[in-house]
N, C-alpha and C positions, 0 to 999 in steps of 0.2 A: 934712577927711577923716572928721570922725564922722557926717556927714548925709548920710543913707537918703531917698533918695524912693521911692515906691512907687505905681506907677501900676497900674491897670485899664482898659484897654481894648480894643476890638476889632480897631482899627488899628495899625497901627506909628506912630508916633511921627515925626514928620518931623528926627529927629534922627540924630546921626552917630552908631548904633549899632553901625557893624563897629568904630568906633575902642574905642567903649567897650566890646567885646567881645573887641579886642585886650589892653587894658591892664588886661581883669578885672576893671573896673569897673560890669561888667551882670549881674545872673542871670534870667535868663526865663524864667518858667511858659507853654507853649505847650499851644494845643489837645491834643496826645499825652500830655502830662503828668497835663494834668485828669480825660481820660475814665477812665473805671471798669473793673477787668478783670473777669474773670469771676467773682471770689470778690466784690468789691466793690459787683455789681451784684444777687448773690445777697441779701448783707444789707442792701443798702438795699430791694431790692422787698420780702423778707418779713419782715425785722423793722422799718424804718422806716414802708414804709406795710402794714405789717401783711398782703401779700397770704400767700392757701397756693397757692404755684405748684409745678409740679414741676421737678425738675433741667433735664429737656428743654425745658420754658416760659421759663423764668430764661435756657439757653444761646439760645436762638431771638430773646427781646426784647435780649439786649445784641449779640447776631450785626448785629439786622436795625438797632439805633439807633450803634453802633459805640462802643458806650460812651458815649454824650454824652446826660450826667448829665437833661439838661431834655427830653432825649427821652423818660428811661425812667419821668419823675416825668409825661409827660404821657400815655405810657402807663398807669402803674400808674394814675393819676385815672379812665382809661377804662374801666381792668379792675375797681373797686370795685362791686360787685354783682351781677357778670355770673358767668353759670353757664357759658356756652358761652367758658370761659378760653382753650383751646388753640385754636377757632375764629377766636376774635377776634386772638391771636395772629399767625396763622398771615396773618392778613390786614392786618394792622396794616401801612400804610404812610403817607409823607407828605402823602398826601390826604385822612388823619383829620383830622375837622375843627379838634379842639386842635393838634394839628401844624402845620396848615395855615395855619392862624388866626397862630401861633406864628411861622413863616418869612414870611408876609405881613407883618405887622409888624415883624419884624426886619431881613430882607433884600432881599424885591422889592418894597416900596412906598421903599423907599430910594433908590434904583436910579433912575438916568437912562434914560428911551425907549430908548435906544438900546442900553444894556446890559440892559434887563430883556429885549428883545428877542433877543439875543446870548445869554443863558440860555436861552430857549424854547427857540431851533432847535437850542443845542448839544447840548441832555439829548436830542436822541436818538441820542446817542455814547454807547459804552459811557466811553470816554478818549478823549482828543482831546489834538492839540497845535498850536500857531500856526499850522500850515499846511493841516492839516484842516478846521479851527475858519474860515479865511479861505475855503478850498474850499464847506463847506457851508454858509455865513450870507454870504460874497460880504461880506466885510467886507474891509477893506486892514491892519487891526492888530490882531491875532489877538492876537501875543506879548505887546502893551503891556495889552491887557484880560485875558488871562489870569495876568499880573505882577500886574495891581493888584487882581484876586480874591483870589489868593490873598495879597498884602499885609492885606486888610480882611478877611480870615477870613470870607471870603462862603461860606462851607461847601463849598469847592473842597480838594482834597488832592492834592498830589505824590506820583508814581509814580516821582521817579527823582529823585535828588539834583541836578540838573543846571537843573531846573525847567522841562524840555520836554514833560513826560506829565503829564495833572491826570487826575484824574475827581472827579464829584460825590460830596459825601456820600451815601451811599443814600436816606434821606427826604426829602430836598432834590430830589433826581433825581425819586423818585415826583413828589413838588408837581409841579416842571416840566413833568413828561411828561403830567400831569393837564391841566394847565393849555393846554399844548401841542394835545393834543388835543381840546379846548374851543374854542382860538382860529384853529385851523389846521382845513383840510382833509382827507381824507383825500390829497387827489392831492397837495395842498402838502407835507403829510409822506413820501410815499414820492418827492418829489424829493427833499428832504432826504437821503433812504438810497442814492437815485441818485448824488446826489452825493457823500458819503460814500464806496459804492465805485468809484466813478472813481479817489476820490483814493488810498483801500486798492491798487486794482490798478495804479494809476501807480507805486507807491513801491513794489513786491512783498510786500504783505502779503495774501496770496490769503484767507485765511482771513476775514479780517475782511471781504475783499469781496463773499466768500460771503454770512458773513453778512445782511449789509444791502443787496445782492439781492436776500435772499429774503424781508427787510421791506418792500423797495421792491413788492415782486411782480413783480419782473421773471424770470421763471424759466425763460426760455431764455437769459439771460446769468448766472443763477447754472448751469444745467444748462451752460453751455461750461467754467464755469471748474472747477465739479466736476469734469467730462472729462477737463481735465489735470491738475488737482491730485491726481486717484484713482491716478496712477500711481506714484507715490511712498506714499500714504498708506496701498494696499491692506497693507502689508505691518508698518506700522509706527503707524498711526493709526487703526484699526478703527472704534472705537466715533464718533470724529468724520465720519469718512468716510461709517460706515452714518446718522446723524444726516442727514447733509446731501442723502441719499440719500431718508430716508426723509419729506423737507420739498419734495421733488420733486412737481410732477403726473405723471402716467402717461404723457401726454402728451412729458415730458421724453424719456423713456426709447426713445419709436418714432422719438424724431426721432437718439437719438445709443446707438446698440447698445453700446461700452462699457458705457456705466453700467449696462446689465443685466449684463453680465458681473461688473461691482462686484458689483452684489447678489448673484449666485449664488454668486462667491468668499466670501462675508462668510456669507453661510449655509452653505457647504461648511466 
């Protein structure tokens, strides 16, 4: 009973953890635990590495790395010298090449074909879950690779207690979608979005089907679904309505006269 073991790792443990979490025998320091908040990430960038950032610069880099500590130490490395601070900022994502450099070596050279593959296509989800994730990569076990992501803390995060909704960490995503569009086409990716809202409009989540129509460029099947989704939205949803409206070609509008009616209500 006096012997402490104390492990670091990035996986879980192939051990009966719920037991020993039943009997109070585990404490676990989790990725949520680690990350830094917004005062914590204040005083590491300007008194640790010494940067002069402003409150807005400070809120911006731990928004955009989510707190994760090796994010913001390979930020602050980048911002050392640099005059154009808020610029670089402002642009900073996981295809910096420290970042880059950083999840390459950690994460996707790790990574079997087949799942690094399974990363590519999924980052161009905002969130995904098993059966999306099977729709757009045509894979048969969505749920068993998204379990064992987020097991290995592959910088995948749950959206719902239940572990059906993941999405990427935000720089992780950038890589991806960097990478994605390096290895992919464009017509390979806007199947991806095709497929994507097939799956959105089969389950009724119009919105998201919206959406990624209008990645795919298909924009008389996002111009139908706007059609009927505007009749409910005129009145309660403005500013998403006029958004989707205004991602429209002109084109859209001669071929389906509601949605000029949207626009002139949204201006009236």
């Amino acid at each position: 009973p006096t012997l402490h073991i104390i492990i670091s790792t990035r996986t879980d443990p192939p051990w009966p953890l719920a037991r020993f979490r039943a009997r109070n025998q585990l404490i676990e320091i989790r990725a949520q635990d680690l990350r830094f908040s917004g005062d914590e990430a204040a005083q590491f960038l300007k008194q640790t590495m010494a940067l002069q950032l402003s409150d807005e610069d400070v809120v911006a880099l731990e928004e955009r790395t989510e707190g994760w500590i090796a994010g913001l130490q390979l930020a602050a490395l980048s911002l050392q010298g640099r005059e154009d601070v808020t610029a670089f900022i402002r642009a900073f994502t996981g295809s910096h090449i420290y970042v880059a450099e950083y999840l390459m070596e950690e994460i996707l050279q790790r990574q079997p074909e087949t799942i690094e593959r399974f990363l590519l296509l999924t980052s161009a989800l905002d969130r995904m879950n098993a059966g999306l994730c099977e729709a757009v990569t045509e894979c048969q076990d969505g749920q068993a690779i998204l379990t064992d992501l987020h097991r290995a803390n592959s910088f995948i995060i749950p959206l719902d207690s239940e572990g059906h909704w993941f999405r990427y960490h935000h720089l992780f995503a950038d890589l991806l979608r960097s990478r994605l569009r390096h290895y992919c086409s464009a017509e390979a990716i806007a199947a991806l979005h095709q497929r994507a809202a097939d799956w959105y409009e089969a389950h009724g989540f119009v919105s998201e089907a919206i959406r990624h129509a209008l990645q795919a460029g298909d924009f008389g099947r996002a111009a139908s679904l706007v059609d009927e989704a505007g009749r409910k939205r005129i009145f309660t949803e403005q500013n998403t309505l006029k958004a989707w409206l205004d991602a429209l070609p002109d084109m859209a509008f001669q071929a389906r006269p509601r949605l000029e009616v949207y626009r002139v209500l949204l201006a009236l």
